[in-house]
N, C-alpha and C positions, 0 to 999 in steps of 0.2 A: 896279422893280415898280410898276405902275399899278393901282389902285383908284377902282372905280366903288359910289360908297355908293347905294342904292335902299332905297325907300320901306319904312317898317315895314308886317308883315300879322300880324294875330293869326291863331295855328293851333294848334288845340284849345284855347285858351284862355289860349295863350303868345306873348308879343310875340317875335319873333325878328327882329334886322336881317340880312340875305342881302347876300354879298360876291359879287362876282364878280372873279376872275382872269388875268391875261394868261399867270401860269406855269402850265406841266405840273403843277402841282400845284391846280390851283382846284378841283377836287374835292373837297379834303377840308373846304370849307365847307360844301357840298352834307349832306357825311356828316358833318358838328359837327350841321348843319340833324336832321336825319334821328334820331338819337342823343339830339336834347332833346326833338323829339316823339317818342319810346318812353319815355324816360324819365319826360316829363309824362301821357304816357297810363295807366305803370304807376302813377304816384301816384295820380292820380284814378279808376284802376280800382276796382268795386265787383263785378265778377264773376268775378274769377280766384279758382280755390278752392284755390291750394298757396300752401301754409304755405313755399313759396319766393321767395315775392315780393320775401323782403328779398336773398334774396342774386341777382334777378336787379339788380335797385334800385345794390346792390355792383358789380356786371359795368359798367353804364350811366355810373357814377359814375367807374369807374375809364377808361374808355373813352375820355369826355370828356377828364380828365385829361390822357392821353397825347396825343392832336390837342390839345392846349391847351399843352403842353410842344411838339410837334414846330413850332408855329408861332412860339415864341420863339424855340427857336434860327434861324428864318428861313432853313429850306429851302425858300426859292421861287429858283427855278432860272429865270436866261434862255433863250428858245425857242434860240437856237444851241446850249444844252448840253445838250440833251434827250438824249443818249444818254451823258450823265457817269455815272460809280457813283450822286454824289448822285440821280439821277434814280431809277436802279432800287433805291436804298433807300428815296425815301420811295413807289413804289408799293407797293412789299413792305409798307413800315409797314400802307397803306392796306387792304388785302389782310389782312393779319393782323388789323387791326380790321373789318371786314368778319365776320373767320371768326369771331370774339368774339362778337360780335351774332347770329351764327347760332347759335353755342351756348351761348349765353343764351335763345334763346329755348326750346328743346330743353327747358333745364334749367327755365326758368318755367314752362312746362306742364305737366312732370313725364309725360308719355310722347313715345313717338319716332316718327319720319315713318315713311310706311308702308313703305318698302323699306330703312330702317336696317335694318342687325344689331343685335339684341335685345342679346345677350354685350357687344358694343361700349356701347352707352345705359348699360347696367349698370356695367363699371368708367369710366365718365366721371360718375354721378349716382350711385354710391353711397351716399355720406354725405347723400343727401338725400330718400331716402324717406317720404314720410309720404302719411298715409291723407286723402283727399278730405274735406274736411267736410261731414256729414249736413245739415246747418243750410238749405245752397242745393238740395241735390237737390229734386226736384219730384214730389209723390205723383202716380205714377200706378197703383198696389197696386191690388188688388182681391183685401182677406181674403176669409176662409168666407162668401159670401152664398147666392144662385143661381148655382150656379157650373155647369162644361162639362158636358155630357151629359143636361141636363134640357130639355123642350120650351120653356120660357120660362125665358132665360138674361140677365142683365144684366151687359152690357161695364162694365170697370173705369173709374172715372173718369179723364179722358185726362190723362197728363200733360203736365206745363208745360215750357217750354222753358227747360234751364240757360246756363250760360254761354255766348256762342258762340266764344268764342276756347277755350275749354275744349272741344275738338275732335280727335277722331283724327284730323282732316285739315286741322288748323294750316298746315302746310306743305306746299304742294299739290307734287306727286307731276309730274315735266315725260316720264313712262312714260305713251305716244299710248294704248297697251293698258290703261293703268289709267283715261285719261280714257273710253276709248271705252265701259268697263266700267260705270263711273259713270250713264253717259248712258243704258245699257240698263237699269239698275235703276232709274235714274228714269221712261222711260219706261214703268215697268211698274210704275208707283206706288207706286216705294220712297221717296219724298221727299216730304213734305206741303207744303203752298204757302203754310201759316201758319195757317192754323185749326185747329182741334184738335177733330174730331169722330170718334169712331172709327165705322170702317164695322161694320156688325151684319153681318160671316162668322163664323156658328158652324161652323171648321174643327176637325176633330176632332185629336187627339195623332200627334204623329208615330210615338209607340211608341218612346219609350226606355226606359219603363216597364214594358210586354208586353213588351217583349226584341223586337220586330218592327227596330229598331235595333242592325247589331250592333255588336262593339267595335271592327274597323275604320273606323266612320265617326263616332266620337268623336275627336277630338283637343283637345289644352290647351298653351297655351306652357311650364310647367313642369309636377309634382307633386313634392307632400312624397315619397312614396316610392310605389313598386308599386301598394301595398292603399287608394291613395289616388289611383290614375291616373284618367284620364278615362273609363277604360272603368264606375268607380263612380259617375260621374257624373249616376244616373240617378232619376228623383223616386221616392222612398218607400221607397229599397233600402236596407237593414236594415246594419248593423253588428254583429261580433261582439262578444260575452261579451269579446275579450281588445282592449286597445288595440296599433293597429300593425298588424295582421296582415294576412294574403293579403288579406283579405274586409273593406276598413273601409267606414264608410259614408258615402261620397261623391267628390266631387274636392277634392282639394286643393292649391291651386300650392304649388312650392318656395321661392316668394320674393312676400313682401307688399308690392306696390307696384299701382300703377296702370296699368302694362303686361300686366299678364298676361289672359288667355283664357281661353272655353271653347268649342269648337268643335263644329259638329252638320253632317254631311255628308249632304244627304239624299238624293245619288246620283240626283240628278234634280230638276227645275224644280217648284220649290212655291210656292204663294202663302202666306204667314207670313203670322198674327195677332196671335200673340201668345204669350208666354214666361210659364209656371210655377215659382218658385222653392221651396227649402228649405234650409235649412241642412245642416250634417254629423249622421248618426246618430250619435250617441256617447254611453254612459252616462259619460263621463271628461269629456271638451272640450266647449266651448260655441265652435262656429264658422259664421257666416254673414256672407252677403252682403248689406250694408243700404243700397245702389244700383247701378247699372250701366248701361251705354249697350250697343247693340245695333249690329253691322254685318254688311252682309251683300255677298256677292258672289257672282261666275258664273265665279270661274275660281281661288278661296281667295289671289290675289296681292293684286288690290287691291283695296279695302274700302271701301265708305258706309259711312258713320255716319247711324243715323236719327234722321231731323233735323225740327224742327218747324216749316216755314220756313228762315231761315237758321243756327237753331239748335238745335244738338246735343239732343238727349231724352235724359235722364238718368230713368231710372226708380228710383221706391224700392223697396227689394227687402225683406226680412226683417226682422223684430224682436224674433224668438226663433227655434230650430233645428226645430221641427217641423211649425208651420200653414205650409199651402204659401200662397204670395201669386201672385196670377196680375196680368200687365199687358197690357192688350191694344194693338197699337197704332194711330197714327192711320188708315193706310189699309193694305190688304193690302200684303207686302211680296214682291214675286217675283223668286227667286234661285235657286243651287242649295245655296249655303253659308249657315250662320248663325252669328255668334260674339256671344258674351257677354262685355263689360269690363268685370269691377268695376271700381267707383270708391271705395267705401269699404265696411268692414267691422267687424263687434263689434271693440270696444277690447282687450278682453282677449283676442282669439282670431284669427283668420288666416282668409285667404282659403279657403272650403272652400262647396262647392254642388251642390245636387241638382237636377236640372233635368227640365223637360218643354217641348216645343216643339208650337204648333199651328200647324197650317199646310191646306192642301187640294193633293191633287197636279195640276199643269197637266196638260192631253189629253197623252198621247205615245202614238198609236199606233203610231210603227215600235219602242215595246221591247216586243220578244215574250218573251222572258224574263220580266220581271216577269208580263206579262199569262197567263202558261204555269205562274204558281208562284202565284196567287193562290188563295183556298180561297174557294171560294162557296158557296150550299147550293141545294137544291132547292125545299124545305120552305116551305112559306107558312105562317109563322107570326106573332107577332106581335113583330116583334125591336126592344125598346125597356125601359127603365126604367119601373116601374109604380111609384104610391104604392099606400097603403095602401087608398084608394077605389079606386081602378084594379084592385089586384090581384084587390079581390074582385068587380068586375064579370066579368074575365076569368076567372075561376072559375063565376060564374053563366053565361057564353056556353057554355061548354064545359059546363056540367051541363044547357046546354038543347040544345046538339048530340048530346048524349049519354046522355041521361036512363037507358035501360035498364042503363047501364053505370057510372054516376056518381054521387054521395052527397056533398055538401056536409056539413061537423057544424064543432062549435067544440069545444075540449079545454078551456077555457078562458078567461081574461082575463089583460092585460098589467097593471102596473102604472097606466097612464094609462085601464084599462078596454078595448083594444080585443081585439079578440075573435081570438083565436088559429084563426085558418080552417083545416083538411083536406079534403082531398076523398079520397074515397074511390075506386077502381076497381077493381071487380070484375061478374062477371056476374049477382053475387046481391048488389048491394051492401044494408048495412045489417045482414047477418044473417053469423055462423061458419057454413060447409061445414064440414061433416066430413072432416077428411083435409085440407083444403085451409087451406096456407102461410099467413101472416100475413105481408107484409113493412114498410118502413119507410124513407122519404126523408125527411128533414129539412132544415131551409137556416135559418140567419138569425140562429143563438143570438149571433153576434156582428154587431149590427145594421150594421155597415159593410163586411160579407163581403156583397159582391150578388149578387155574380154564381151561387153556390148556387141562392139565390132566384130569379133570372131562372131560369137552368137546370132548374128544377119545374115555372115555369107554362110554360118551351115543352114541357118531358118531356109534360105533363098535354094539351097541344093536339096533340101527334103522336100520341099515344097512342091518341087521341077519332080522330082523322082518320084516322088508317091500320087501326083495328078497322071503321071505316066503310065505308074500301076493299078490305075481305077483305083485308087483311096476315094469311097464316096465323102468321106468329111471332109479333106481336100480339093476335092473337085466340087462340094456346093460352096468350099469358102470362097472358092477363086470364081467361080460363076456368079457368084450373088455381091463380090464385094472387088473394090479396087483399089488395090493394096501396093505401098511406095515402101521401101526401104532405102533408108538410106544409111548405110553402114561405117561412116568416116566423116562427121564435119569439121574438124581440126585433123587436115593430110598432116599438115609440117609440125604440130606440136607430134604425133604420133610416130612420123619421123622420128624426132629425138630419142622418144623411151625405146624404139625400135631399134635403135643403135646402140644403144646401154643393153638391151636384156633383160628377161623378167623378174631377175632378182637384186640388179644392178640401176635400176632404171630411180627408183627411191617412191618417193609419196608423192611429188609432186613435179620431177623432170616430165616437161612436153604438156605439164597440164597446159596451159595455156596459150592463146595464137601466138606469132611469130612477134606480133608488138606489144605481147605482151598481157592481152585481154581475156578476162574469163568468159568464155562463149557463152557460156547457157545463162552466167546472169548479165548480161551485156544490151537488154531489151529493154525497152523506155517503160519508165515506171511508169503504169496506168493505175497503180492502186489508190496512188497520193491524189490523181485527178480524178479517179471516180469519187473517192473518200470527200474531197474539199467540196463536189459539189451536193451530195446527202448533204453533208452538215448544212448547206445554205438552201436547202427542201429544193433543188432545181430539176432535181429525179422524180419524176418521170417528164412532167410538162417541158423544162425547158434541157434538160439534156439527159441522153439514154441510158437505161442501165448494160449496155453491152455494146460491140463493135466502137469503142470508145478512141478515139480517132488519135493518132501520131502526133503529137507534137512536131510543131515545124522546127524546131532548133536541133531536132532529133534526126531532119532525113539532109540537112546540111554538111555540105562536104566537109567542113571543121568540125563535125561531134565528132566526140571519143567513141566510133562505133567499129568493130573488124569488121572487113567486109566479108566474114564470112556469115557474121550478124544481120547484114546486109540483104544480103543472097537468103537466109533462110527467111528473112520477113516477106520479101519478095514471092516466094515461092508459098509462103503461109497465107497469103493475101489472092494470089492466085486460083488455087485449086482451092473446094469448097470440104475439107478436111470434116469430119466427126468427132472420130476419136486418134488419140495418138500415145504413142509410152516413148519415152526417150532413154533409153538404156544405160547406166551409171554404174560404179563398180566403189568397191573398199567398202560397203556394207551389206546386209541383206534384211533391205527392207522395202517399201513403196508408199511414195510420198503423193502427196494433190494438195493441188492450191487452196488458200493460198499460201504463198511460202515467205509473204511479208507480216510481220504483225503489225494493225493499227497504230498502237502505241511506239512512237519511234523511239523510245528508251528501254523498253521492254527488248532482252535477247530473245525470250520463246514466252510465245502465248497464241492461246488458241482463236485461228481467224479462219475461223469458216467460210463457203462461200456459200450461195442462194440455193447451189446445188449442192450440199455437204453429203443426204445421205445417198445422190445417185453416185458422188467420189469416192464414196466411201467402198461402197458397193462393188465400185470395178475395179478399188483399190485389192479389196477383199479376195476379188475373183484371179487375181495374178498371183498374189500372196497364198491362198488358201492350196493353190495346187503345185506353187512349188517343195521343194522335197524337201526344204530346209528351216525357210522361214518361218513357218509355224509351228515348229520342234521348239515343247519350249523346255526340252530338255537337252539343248546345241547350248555350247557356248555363246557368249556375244562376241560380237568381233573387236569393237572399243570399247566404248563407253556404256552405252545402252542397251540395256534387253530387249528389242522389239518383240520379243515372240509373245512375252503377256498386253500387247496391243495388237496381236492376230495378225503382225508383219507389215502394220502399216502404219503413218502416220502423217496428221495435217503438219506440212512444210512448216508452217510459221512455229507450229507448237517443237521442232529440233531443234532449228536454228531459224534467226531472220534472215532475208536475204533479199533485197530489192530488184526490179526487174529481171525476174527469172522468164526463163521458157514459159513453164507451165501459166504462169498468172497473166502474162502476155497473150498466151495462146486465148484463155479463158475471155479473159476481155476484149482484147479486138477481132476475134473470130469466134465461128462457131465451134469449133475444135475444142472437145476438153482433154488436155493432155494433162498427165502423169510421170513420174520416173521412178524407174525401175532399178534400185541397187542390188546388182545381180549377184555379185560374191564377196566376200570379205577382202579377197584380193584383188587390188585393181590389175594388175599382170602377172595372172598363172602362169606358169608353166606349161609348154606346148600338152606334155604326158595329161597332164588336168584338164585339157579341153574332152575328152569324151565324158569326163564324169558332171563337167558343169552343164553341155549337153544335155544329158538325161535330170540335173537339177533342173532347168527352166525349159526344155523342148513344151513339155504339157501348157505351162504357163500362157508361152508365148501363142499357142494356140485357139486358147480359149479367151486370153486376152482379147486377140482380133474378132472373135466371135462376138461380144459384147457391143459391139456394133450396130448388131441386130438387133438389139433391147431397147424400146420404147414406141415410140410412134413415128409414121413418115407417112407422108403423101405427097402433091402436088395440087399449089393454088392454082388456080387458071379463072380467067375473067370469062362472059357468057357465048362469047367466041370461040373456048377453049385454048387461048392463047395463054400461057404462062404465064405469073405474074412476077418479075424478079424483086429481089428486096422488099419484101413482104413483109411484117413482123408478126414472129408466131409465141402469143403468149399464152403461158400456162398460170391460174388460177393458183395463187399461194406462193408461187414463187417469180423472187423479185431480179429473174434475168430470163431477159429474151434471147429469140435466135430470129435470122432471116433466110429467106429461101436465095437460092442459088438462080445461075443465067435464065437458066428454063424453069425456074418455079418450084422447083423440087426442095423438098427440108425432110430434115431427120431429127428430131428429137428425143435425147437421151432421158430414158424415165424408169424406176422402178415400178413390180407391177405394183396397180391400183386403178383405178378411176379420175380424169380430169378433165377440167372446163378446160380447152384450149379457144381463144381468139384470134382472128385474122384480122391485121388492119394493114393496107394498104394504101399510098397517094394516091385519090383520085376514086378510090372505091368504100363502097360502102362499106361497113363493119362484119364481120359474122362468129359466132360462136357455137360450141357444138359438144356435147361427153364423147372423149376416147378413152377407151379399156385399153390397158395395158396386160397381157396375160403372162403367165410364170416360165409358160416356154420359150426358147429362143427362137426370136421371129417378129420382126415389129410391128405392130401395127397398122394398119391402112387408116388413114385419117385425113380425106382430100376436103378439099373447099372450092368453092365457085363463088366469084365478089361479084356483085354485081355495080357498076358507075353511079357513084353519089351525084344528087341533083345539083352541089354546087359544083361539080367535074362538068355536067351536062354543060351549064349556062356559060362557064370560060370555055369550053369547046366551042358553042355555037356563037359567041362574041368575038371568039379570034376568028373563026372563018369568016366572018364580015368584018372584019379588021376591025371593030368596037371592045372599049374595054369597060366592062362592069364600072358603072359611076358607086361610091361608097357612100355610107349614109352621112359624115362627115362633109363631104363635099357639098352633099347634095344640101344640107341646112344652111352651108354656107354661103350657095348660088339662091338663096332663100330671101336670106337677108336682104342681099345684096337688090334684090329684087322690089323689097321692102321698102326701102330707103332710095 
């Protein structure tokens, strides 16, 4: 054996003397060489983030060892015996150290190249699981600020570059197809060149949120189980009351490591921004994501990692399970695929995430399909997010397009003082027609429900616009009816989400007033007081079945009431209201009273009211003509499928919920109001406002229409003088209504035939058959009372100042007389 000693060279910071060989064996100096620089790199490493480092440090150590032994016993082989056993054992050796050091490295990094089998990584790295530490990731978050959907939006601060050996693409991939793939994502700006500036594309949501994403183009490397697959993987989707089930809220992998996924397919070439996070909805678990790396590809095989320069971007993700975190990244990224890695997650809890992706779609004009399924509108309206100055400028346009038809007023103040705006429409606005309807739009009591709100002020601009252009269906609604919008009851909760953004805004920032209260259920239970007095038979003789009167501890300045609560009962008790829908958002379904159940243990059960199948009915007529609701081949948005109950259902049988709007309204006026859960999303996306437009324009129409269904007249005494506060009751059903200033009543009724009665103080009784017909158009159904004889005899006793002696008395002055 001949040896040739040469020069020492430091490398990495390691002296190493290099041999060279004459045997078949000089190699394995090469690989001694090779093995103390990995091993001095791992020491001096300061960026690898697995808690594996020591047992790759063990593999290196032992490695050595063995080429350190095989060289004692002095297997160096002369070149004539190159084909002895000795020979083909020590390449074998060499070879099997070789395969060592490849799975070593595997294991130091804690995830697998990109065309391993997952199942394979997993029983070879089991025992070595652990979670990424938070400490290196690199903020690139962007909590609740100005977030997606607002004219002026600020990108999240960019993040930094982690590790770069800490890389989905360690171990480059020798698939000609995966590099070729590489090359097209980079040429289309999926790779940043080392700066970190992100580009200002306000691309809007891909729509995993609106459901516009469906559950085939989700997928995930594992889930905990079903109710936890990637098809729940989507931002702000609700979890049920029970843990576990069909409907949980979010994704969740099966196994907590650093390999796992979440996949977004968007079935076409998009330019990527940037990625929305949340944690799992859960009243039980506390589970999120708190970093992750991003890759993307054009054929789901092989995968970029976006990378900041030559290294990897690790974004930080979540820091509790409900504020969503948006990250935008450095340059548009254009792919068809997107996948999400965590990299580490809460201590206490598991991999589980709700997600939203933005992106912009690249030109494709040969998919005619897509372009054939698109919903566009006609409508020139004004399709965008308005503040609270906004809203009321767009209000003033329209009262000045519209002046003969139009009426600005305020009902009130918010908490923060702003002024609770309506506009009126009718042909006489400002003043009651006789005979003519009262109706009622509402939007906003839960200031984070927008889309409500949007949906008034474009109702309130089509409305102007098309009575402009002779629309005769618009022009007999607004002549025969007088119609309030009011498109904002919580300004200052709406505020808040207004300032977040509509992907940043979460579930429930701005729902509620400024102190705090939930508007719409904030109304004094009337159900518990009608309820106690049936049970004690006082219905009908000694107390009403309807307009069922405020408790006084209720209008005291010490109740826990908002005073925007305040202001809308005010305003309810004013004007002689019909019908009404109050506009709601994060489902798509519509609900009618009641929305409490009798049984106060009971969460859902069915409570009807006297009027169930006329609620049902108008339930039905909002639901039936929207575009979505009664698809009962749509997704659900949570939990429940409303489409197999035809998009509607009794309040109480969802959820209970004491002194809501709708039961309030029911009871102490004649008003029967409903709400309307207009999209899955409570805050679209500005781009999504024409399409939810054309979902509910129809609805909202024929809603209003419904007004016109059943019977109406006016009572009048033999004078013809009006008679106010009347009660107009209908045969079989056990709730009344009363007539309004001047005498007039409207009664809601499906058609059919019914005995209605008039009873009035001071007037005799009347009764009479009104026909209810199938067309829209109500009824004429008047009365004349005429003065009962005991109204005569106290009229003609007061006017001679004499008061009726009782029969009580009068036996009494009997006696007395007697004796």
């Amino acid at each position: 054996m001949v040896m040739r000693s040469r020069k020492l060279r430091p490398v990495g910071g390691v002296t190493v003397r290099q041999k060279s060989e004459t045997s078949i064996s000089s190699g394995s100096d090469d690989l001694s060489l090779t093995l103390q620089l990995l091993l001095h790199a791992l020491e001096q490493n300061t960026w690898n983030q697995s808690q594996n480092i020591t047992v790759c440090l063990s593999v290196l150590r032992l490695s050595l060892s063995l080429l350190s032994d095989s060289r004692q016993q002095k297997f160096y082989l002369p070149v004539h015996r190159s084909g002895s056993r000795l020979d083909q054992i020590m390449w074998l050796q060499t070879l099997l150290l070789l395969g060592l050091v490849g799975l070593m490295l595997d294991v130091c990094y804690g995830y697998s190249s990109e065309d391993e089998d997952y199942y394979m990584q997993e029983l070879l790295s089991r025992e070595h699981y652990q979670r990424v530490s938070e400490d290196r990731a690199t903020d690139g978050r962007q909590t609740p600020g100005r977030g997606i959907g607002k004219e002026s939006r600020s990108t999240s601060a960019a993040s930094k570059a982690a590790g770069g050996s800490d890389s989905a693409s360690a171990v480059k991939s020798g698939n000609k197809k995966s590099e070729k793939n590489k090359k097209a994502v980079k040429a289309a700006g999926g790779v940043s060149d080392g700066s970190f500036t992100a580009d200002k594309d306000d691309c809007p949501p891909l729509g995993l949120e609106t459901l516009k994403i469906d559950d085939f183009q989700l997928h995930a490397s594992t889930m905990r189980h079903y109710g936890l697959g990637p098809h729940r993987g989507r931002l702000n989707i609700q979890g049920g009351l029970l843990e576990d089930d069909l409907y949980d809220g979010g994704w969740c992998a099966g196994r907590n490591d650093p390999l796992q996924w979440f996949e977004v397919d968007a079935r076409r070439l998009m330019k990527f921004t940037g990625v929305v996070t949340q944690g799992r909805s859960s009243l039980w678990s506390s589970d999120w994501v708190s970093s992750y790396k991003v890759l993307l590809s054009n054929d789901s095989h092989s995968w970029v990692t976006l990378k900041n320069g030559s290294r990897d971007l690790i974004f930080i993700g979540n820091r509790e399970k409900e504020i969503p975190v948006l990250n935008t990244f450095p340059k548009p990224m254009v792919a068809r695929y997107i996948r999400i890695n965590p990299r580490s997650w809460f201590p206490s809890g598991g991999i589980c995430m709700r997600v939203e992706i933005l992106g912009c779609p690249m030109p494709d004009p040969n998919n005619y399909y897509r372009r054939r399924n698109e919903v566009t509108t006609t409508d020139n309206l004004d399709f965008r997010h308005h503040s609270y100055k906004e809203m009321r400028q767009l209000m003033k346009v329209v009262n000045d397009m519209c002046p003969n038809i139009t009426r600005i007023y305020n009902i009130g103040k918010s908490y923060n003082g702003q002024k609770l705006y309506a506009i009126e429409i009718s042909d006489n606005p400002g003043e009651h027609e006789l005979g003519e309807p009262e109706f009622r739009y509402t939007a906003g009591s839960h200031g984070n429900e927008v889309l409500g709100r949007e949906l008034l002020l474009l109702l309130m601009q089509f409305m102007c616009q098309e009575y402009l252009s002779g629309n005769p269906r618009i022009r007999h609604l607004v002549d025969e009816t007088r119609i309030h919008l009011l498109p904002s009851i919580n300004p200052d909760g709406y505020e808040k989400a207004f300032a977040a953004g509509s992907e940043l805004s979460g579930w429930s920032l701005g729902r509620w007033s400024h102190d705090g209260l939930d508007i719409h259920h904030n109304f004094p239970d009337l159900n518990a007081v009608l309820w106690e007095a049936e049970a004690r038979n006082w219905v009908p003789r000694k107390f009403h079945n309807h307009h069922v009167p405020v408790p006084d501890w209720y209008r005291s300045e010490n109740a826990t009431v908002a005073v925007e609560t305040r202001a809308l009962v005010s305003w309810m008790e004013k004007i002689p209201f019909v019908l009404g829908g109050n506009l709601q958002g994060g489902e798509l379904v519509v609900t009618f009273p009641f929305d409490r159940t009798r049984s106060v243990t009971a969460l859902r059960q069915l409570t009807p009211t006297a009027d169930d199948h006329v609620f049902r009915w108008l339930a039905f007529s909002y639901a039936s003509t929207h575009r979505l609701m009664t698809d009962v081949s749509r997704r659900v948005c949570h939990t429940d499928d409303f489409a197999k109950e035809d998009g509607t259902i009794n309040g109480a049988s969802w959820h209970t919920a004491a002194g809501s709007m709708n039961d309030f309204s029911y009871l102490h006026t004649n008003c029967f109001e409903l709400s309307m859960y207009v999209g899955c999303d409570k805050y679209p996306h500005e781009s999504e406002l024409p399409e939810e437009w054309e979902n509910n324009r129809e609805s909202l129409l024929v809603f209003m229409e419904q007004v016109h269904r059943g019977i109406k007249g006016v009572i009048r005494d033999v004078q013809g003088k009006g008679i106010a506060n009347a009660i107009v009751s209908v045969d079989g059903i056990n709730h009344d209504i009363r007539t309004a200033s001047d005498g007039d009543y409207w009664r809601l009724l499906n058609p059919g035939e019914y005995r209605v009665t008039v009873r009035a103080e001071g007037f005799s009784v009347s009764s009479k058959v009104c026909a209810v017909g199938y067309d829209i158009g109500a009824s004429r159904c008047d009365f004349v009372l005429g003065r009962s004889n005991l109204s005569r005899i106290k009229e003609i006793m007061q006017k001679f100042n004499k008061q009726p002696i009782s029969m009580r008395e009068r036996l009494r002055q009997r006696r007395l007389l007697d004796t």
